[in-house]
SENU-870273 format. One record per residue (C-alpha): residue number from 0; residue in three letters; x, y negated, z. Coordinates in Angstrom, 2 decimals. Each point is the difference from the previous one (the first is absolute). Last residue first. Layout:
REM residues N
r num->NUM residu->ALA u->X v->Y w->Z .
...
REM end
This chain:
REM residues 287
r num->286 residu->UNK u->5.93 v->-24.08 w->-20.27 .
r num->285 residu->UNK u->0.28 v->-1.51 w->3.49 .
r num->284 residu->UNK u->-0.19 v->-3.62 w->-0.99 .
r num->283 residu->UNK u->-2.88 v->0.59 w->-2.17 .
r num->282 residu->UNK u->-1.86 v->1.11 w->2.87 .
r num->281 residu->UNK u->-3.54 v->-0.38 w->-1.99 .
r num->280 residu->UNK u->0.87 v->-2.01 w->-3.54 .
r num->279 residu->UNK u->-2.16 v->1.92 w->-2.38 .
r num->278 residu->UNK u->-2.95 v->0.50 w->2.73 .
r num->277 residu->UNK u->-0.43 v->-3.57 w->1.16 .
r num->276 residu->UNK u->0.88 v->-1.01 w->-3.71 .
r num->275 residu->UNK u->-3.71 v->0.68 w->-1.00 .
r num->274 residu->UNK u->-2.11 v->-0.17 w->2.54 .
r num->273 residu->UNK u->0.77 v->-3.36 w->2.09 .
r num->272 residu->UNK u->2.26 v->-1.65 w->-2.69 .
r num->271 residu->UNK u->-1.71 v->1.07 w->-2.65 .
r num->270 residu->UNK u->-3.35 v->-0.82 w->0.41 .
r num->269 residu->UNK u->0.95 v->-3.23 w->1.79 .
r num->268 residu->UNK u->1.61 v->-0.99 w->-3.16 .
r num->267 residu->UNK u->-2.91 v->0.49 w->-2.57 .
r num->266 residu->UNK u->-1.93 v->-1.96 w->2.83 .
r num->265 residu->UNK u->2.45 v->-2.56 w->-0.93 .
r num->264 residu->UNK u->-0.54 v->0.55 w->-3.56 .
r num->263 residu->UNK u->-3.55 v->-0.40 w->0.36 .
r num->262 residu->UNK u->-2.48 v->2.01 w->-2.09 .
r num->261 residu->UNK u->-1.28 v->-1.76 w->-3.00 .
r num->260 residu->UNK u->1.08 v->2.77 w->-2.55 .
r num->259 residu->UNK u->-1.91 v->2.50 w->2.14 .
r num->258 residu->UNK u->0.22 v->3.69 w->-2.00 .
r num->257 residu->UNK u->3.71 v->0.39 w->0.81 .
r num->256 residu->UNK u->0.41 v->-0.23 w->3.32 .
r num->255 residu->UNK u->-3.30 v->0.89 w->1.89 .
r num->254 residu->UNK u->-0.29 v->3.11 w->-2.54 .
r num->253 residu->UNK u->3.68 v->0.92 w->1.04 .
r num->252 residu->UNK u->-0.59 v->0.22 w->3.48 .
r num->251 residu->UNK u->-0.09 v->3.30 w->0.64 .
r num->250 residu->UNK u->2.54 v->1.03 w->-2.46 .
r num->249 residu->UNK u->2.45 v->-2.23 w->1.32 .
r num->248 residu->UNK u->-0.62 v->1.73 w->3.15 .
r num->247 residu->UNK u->0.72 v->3.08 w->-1.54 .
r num->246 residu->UNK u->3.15 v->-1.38 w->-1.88 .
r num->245 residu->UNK u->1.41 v->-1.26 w->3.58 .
r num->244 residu->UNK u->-0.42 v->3.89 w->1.70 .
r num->243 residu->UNK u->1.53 v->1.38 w->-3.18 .
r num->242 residu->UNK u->2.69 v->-2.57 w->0.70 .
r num->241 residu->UNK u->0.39 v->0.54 w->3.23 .
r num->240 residu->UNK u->0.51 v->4.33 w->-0.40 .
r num->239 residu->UNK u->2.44 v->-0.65 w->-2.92 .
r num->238 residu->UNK u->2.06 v->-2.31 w->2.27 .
r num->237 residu->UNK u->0.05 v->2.08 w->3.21 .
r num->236 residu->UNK u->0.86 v->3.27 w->-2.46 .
r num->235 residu->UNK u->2.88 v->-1.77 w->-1.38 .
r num->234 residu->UNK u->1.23 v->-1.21 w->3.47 .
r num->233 residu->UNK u->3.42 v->1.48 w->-1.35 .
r num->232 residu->UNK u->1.28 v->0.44 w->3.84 .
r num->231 residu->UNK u->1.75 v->3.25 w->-1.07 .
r num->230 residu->UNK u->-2.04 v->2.37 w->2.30 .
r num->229 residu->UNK u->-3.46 v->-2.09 w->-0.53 .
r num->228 residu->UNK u->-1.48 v->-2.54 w->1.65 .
r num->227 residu->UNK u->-3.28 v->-0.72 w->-0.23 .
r num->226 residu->UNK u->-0.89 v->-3.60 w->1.95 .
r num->225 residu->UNK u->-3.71 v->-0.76 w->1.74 .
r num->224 residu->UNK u->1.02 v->0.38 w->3.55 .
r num->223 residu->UNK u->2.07 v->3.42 w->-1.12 .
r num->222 residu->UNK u->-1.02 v->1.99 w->-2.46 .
r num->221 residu->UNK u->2.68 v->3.27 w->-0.55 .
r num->220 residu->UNK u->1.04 v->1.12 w->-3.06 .
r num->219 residu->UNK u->1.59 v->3.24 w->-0.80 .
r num->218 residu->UNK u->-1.64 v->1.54 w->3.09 .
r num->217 residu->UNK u->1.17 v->2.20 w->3.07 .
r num->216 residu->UNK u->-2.68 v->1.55 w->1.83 .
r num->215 residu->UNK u->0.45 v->0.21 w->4.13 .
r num->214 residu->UNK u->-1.53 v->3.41 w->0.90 .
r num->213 residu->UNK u->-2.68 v->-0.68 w->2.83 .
r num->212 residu->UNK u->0.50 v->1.24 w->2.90 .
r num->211 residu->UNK u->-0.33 v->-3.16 w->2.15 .
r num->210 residu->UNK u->2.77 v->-1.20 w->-3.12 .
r num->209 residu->UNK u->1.95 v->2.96 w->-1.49 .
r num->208 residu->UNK u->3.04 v->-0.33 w->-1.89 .
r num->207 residu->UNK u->1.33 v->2.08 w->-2.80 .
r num->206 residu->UNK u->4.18 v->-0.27 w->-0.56 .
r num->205 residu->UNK u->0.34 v->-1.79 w->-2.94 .
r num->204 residu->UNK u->1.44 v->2.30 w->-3.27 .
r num->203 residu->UNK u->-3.26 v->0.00 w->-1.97 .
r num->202 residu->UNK u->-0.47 v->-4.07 w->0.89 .
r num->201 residu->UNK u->2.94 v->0.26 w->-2.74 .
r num->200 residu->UNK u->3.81 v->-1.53 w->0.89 .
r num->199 residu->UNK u->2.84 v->-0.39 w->-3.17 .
r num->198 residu->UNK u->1.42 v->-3.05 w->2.01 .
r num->197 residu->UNK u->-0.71 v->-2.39 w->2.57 .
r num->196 residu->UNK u->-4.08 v->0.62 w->0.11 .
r num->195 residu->UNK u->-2.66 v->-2.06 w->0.77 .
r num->194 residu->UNK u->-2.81 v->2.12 w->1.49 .
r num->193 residu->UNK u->-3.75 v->-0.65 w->0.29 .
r num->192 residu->UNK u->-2.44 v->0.26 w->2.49 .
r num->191 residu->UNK u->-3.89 v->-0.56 w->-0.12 .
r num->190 residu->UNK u->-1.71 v->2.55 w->2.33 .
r num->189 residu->UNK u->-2.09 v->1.61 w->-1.53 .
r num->188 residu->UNK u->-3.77 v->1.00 w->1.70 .
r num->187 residu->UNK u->1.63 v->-1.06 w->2.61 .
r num->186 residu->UNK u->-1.67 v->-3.63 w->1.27 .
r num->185 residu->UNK u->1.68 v->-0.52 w->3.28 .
r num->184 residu->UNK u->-1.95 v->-0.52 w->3.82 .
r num->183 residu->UNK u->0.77 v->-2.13 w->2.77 .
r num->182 residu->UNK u->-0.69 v->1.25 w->3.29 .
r num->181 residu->UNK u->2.40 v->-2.34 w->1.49 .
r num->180 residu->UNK u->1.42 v->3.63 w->2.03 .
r num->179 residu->UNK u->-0.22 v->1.50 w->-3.58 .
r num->178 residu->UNK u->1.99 v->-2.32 w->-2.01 .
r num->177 residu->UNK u->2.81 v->-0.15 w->2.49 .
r num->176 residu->UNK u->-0.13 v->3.61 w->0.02 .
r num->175 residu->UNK u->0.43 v->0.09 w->-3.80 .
r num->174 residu->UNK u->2.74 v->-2.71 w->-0.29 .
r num->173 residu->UNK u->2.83 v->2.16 w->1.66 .
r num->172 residu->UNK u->-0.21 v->2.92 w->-1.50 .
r num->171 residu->UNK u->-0.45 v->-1.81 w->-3.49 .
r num->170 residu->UNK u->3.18 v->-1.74 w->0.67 .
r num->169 residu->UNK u->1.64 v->2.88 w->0.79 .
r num->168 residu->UNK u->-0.91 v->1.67 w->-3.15 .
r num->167 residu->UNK u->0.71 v->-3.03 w->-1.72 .
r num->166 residu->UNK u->3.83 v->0.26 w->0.97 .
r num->165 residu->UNK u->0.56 v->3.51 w->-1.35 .
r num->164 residu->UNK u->-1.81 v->-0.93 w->-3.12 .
r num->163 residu->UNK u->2.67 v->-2.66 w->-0.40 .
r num->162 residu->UNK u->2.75 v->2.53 w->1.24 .
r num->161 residu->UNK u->-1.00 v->2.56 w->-2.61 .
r num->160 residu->UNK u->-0.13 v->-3.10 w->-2.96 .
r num->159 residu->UNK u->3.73 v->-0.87 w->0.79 .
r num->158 residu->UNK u->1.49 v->-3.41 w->0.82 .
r num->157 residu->UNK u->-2.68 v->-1.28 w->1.99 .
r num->156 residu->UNK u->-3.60 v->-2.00 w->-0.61 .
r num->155 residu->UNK u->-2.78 v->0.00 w->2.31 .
r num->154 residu->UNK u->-3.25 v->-2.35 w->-0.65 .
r num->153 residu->UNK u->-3.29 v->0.71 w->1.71 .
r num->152 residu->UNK u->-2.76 v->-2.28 w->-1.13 .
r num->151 residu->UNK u->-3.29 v->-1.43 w->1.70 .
r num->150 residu->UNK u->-3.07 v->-0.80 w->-1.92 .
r num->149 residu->UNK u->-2.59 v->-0.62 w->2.89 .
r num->148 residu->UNK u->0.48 v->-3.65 w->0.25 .
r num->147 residu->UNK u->3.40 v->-0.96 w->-1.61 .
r num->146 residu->UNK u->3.11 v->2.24 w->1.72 .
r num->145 residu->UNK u->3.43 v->1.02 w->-0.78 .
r num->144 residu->UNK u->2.41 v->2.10 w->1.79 .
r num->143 residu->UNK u->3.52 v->0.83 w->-1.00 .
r num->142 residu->UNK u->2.28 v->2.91 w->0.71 .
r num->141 residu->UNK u->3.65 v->-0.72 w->-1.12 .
r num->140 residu->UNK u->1.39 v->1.70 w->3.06 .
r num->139 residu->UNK u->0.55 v->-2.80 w->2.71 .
r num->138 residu->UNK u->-3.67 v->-0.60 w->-0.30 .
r num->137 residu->UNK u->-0.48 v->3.37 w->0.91 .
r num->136 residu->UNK u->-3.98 v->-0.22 w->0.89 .
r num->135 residu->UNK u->-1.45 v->-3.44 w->0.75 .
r num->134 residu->UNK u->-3.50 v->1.79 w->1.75 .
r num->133 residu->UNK u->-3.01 v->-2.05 w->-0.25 .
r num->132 residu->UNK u->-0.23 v->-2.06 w->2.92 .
r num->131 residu->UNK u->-1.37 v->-3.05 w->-1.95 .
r num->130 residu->UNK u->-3.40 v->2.47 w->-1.39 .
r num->129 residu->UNK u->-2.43 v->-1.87 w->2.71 .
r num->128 residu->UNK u->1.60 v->-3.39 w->-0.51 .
r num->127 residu->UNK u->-0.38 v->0.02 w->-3.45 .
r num->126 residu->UNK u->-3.31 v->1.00 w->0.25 .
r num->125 residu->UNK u->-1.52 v->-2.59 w->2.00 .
r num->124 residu->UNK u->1.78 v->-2.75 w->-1.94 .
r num->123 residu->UNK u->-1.75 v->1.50 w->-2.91 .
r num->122 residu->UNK u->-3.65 v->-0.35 w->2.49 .
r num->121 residu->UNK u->0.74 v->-3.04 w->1.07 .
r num->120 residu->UNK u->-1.51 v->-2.40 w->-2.51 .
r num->119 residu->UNK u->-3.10 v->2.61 w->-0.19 .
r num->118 residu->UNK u->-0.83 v->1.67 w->-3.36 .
r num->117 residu->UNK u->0.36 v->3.37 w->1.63 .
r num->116 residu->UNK u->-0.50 v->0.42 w->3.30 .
r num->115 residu->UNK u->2.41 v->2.30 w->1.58 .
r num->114 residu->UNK u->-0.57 v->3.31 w->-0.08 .
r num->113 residu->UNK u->-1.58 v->2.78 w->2.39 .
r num->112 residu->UNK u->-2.91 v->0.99 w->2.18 .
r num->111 residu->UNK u->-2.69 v->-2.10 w->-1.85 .
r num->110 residu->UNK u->-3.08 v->1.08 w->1.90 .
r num->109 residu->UNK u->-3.34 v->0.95 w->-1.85 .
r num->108 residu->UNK u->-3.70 v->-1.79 w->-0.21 .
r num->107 residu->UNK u->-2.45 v->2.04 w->-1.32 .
r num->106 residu->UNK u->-0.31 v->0.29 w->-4.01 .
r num->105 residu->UNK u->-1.95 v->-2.49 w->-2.22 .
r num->104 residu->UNK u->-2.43 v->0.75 w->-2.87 .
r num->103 residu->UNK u->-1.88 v->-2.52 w->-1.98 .
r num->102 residu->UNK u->2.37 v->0.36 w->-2.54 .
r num->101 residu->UNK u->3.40 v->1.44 w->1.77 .
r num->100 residu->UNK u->1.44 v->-1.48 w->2.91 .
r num->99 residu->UNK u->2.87 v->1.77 w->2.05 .
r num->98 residu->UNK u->0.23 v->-1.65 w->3.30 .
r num->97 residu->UNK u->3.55 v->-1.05 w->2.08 .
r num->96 residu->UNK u->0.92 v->-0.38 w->3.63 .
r num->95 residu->UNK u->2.82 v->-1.86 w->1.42 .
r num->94 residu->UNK u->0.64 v->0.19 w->4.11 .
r num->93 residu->UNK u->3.59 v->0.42 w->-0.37 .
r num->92 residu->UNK u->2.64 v->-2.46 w->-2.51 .
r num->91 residu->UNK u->-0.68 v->-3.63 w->0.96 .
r num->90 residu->UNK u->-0.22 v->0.94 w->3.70 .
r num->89 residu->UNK u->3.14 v->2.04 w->-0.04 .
r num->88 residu->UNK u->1.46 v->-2.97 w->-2.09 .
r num->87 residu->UNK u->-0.95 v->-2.63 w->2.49 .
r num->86 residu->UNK u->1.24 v->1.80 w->2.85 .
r num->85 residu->UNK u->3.26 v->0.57 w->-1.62 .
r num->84 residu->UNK u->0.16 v->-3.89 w->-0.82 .
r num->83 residu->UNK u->-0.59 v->-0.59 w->3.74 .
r num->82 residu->UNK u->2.35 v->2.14 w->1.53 .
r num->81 residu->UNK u->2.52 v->-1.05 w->-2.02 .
r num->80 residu->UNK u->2.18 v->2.30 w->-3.04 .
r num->79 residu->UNK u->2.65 v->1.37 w->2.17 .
r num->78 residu->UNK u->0.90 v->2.71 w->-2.61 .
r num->77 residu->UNK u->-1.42 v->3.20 w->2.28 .
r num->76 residu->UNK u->-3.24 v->-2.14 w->0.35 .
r num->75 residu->UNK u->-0.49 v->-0.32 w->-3.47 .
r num->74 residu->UNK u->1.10 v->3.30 w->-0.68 .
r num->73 residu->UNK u->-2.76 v->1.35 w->2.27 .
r num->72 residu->UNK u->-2.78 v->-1.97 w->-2.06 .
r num->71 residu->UNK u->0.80 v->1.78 w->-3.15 .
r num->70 residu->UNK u->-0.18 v->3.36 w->1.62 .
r num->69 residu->UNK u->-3.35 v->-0.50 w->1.35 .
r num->68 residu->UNK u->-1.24 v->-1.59 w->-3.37 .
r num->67 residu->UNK u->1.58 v->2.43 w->-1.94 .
r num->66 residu->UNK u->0.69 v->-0.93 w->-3.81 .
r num->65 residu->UNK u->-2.28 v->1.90 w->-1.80 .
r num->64 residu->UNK u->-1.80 v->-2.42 w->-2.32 .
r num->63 residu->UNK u->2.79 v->-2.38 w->-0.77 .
r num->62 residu->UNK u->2.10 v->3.14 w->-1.07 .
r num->61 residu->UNK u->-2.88 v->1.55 w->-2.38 .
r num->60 residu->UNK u->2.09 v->2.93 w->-0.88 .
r num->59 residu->UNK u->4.07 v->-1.37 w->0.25 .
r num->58 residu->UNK u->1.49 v->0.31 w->-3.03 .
r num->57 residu->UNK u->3.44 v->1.46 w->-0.06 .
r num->56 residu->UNK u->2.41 v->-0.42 w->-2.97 .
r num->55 residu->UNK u->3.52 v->2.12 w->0.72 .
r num->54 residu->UNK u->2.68 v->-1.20 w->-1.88 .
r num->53 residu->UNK u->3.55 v->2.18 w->-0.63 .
r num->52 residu->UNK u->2.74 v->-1.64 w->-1.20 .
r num->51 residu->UNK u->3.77 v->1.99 w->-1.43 .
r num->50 residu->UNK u->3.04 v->-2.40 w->0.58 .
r num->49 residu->UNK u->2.23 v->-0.88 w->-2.86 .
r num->48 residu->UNK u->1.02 v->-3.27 w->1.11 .
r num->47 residu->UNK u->-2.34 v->-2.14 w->-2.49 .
r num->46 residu->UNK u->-2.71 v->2.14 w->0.12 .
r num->45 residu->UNK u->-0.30 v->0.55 w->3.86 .
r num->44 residu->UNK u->0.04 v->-4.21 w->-0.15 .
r num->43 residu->UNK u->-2.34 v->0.13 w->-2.77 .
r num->42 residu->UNK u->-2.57 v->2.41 w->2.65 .
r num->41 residu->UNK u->0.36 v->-2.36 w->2.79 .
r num->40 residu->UNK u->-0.89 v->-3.10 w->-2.05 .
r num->39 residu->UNK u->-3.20 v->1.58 w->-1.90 .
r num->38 residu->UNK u->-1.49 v->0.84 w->3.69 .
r num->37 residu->UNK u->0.73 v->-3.72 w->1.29 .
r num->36 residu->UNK u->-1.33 v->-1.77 w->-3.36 .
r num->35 residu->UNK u->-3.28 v->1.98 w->0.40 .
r num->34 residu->UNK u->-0.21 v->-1.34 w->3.42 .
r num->33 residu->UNK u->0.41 v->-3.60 w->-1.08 .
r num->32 residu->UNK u->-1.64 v->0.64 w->-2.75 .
r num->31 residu->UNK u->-3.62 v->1.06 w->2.39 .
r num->30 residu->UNK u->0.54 v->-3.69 w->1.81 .
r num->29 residu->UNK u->1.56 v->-1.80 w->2.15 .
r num->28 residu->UNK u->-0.28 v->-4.26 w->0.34 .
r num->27 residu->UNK u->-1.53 v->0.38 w->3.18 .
r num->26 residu->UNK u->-0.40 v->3.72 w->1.37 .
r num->25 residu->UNK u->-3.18 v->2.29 w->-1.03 .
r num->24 residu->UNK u->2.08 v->2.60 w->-1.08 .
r num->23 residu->UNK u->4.00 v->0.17 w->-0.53 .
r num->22 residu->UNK u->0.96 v->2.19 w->3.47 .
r num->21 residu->UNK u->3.34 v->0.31 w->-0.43 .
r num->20 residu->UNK u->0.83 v->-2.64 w->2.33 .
r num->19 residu->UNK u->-2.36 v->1.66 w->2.80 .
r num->18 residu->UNK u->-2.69 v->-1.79 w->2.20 .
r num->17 residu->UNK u->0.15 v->0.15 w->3.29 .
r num->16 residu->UNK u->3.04 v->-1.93 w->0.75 .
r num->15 residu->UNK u->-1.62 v->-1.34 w->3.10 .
r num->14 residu->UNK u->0.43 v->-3.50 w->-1.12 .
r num->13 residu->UNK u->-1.31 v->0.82 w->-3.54 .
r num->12 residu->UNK u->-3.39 v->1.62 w->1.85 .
r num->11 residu->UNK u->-0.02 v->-2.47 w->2.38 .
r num->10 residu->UNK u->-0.38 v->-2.93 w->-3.52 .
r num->9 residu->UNK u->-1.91 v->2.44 w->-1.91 .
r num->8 residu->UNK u->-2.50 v->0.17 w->3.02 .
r num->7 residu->UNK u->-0.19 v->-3.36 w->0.47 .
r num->6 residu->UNK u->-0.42 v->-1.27 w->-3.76 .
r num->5 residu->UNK u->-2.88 v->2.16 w->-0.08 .
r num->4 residu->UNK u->-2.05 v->-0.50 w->3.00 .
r num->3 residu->UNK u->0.77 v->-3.88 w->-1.12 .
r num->2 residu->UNK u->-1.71 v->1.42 w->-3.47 .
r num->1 residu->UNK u->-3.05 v->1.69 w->1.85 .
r num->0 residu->UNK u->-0.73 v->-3.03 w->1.61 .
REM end
């Protein structure tokens, strides 16, 4: 049931045009390279005609968990999603109540007044939908959007660095009030941007920025879906960081390895394959 429910609401949502082309997450056959892979693109194109880039990394605070039920539900009437599958999904998502246990101890039954449920089939569809209308600023001007879950990126690149600051100040002005009417909330503590410059450039010479009034800090690496990049595009720092993350593993299991002669070589291969060369070979393409 719950896969027909599924396939039906992916099928009106594509029909609709409800989800976005540059969203990458929880599509068929997408994934977080693809996305990585769409950042890395942008900025080697700025490289290769001597344009200066400038990526802002947001991550959405507990996106599945504060998406607006009320709100939610209004965009699926404004985009002509049927009466019936609205209905359903208003249902689905109001009237849910949670308890705390602890021991022996339980806590009085509380309402759920936001999110959509995680772990359900529909819930990623869910999401997509909800953040589709996010705004596509400048297109025309070498501004780029990308999106996977709650890690969204901000791309501008220009000929000079003034006029790429320039341009992410407007698209800051732009994306905070669209943040705050879908009560979504960003992590601030540091905000993850970084700078690829066209020439003799420092993050000393940018133009600060402040996010909900919070000063934008510029970094000499920046994490993005699992990938460091750095300035140059060296990935030396990526590939020192999964390798120390590979030896510790190997660490881990070194006992199992090397101390049972009779253990099976294809279990040997398993090993590796699922915990070993999962984290030397991550995004690959990208880096």
């Amino acid at each position: 049931m719950k896969n027909f429910l599924l396939k039906r609401f992916n099928s009106k949502a594509k029909e609709l045009n409800l989800i976005r082309q540059d969203l990458n997450d929880f599509k068929k056959g997408h994934c977080t390279t693809h996305a990585a892979l769409r950042l890395i693109e942008c900025i080697i194109h700025g490289f290769n005609n001597n344009k200066a880039t400038l990526a802002l990394i947001l991550d959405v605070e507990e996106a599945f968990d504060k998406v607006w039920v009320t709100g939610f539900i209004s965009k699926l009437i404004t985009a002509g999603i049927p009466a019936h599958f609205t209905q359903l999904s208003h249902s689905y998502l109001n009237n849910r109540y949670f308890t705390a246990v602890h021991g022996n101890s339980e806590s009085s039954r509380r309402p759920i007044l936001a999110g959509v449920a995680q772990g359900s089939l529909v819930g990623p569809v869910s999401f997509n939908i909800y953040i589709n209308d996010i705004p596509s600023i400048q297109n025309g001007y070498n501004v780029f959007i990308s999106l996977y879950a709650v890690d969204t990126n901000v791309t501008i690149r220009s000929e000079s660095m003034q006029l790429t600051t320039n341009m992410l100040y407007t698209a800051v002005k732009i994306l905070e009030p669209w943040l705050a009417i879908g009560k979504l909330r960003l992590t601030l503590v540091n905000v993850p941007s970084h700078y690829f410059p066209n020439g003799g450039v420092t993050s000393a010479l940018i133009t600060p920025i402040k996010f909900f009034h919070t000063t934008i800090n510029w970094t000499k690496q920046v994490k993005y879906l699992g990938v460091t990049l750095d300035s140059k595009f060296t990935y030396k720092y990526h590939i020192s960081k999964s390798l120390c993350a590979a030896n510790h593993r190997l660490r881990q299991f070194h006992y199992i390895l090397n101390k049972s002669s009779a253990i099976n070589i294809n279990l040997v291969l398993t090993i590796y394959k699922s915990l070993f060369r999962s984290i030397l070979t991550y995004a690959t393409p990208a880096w």
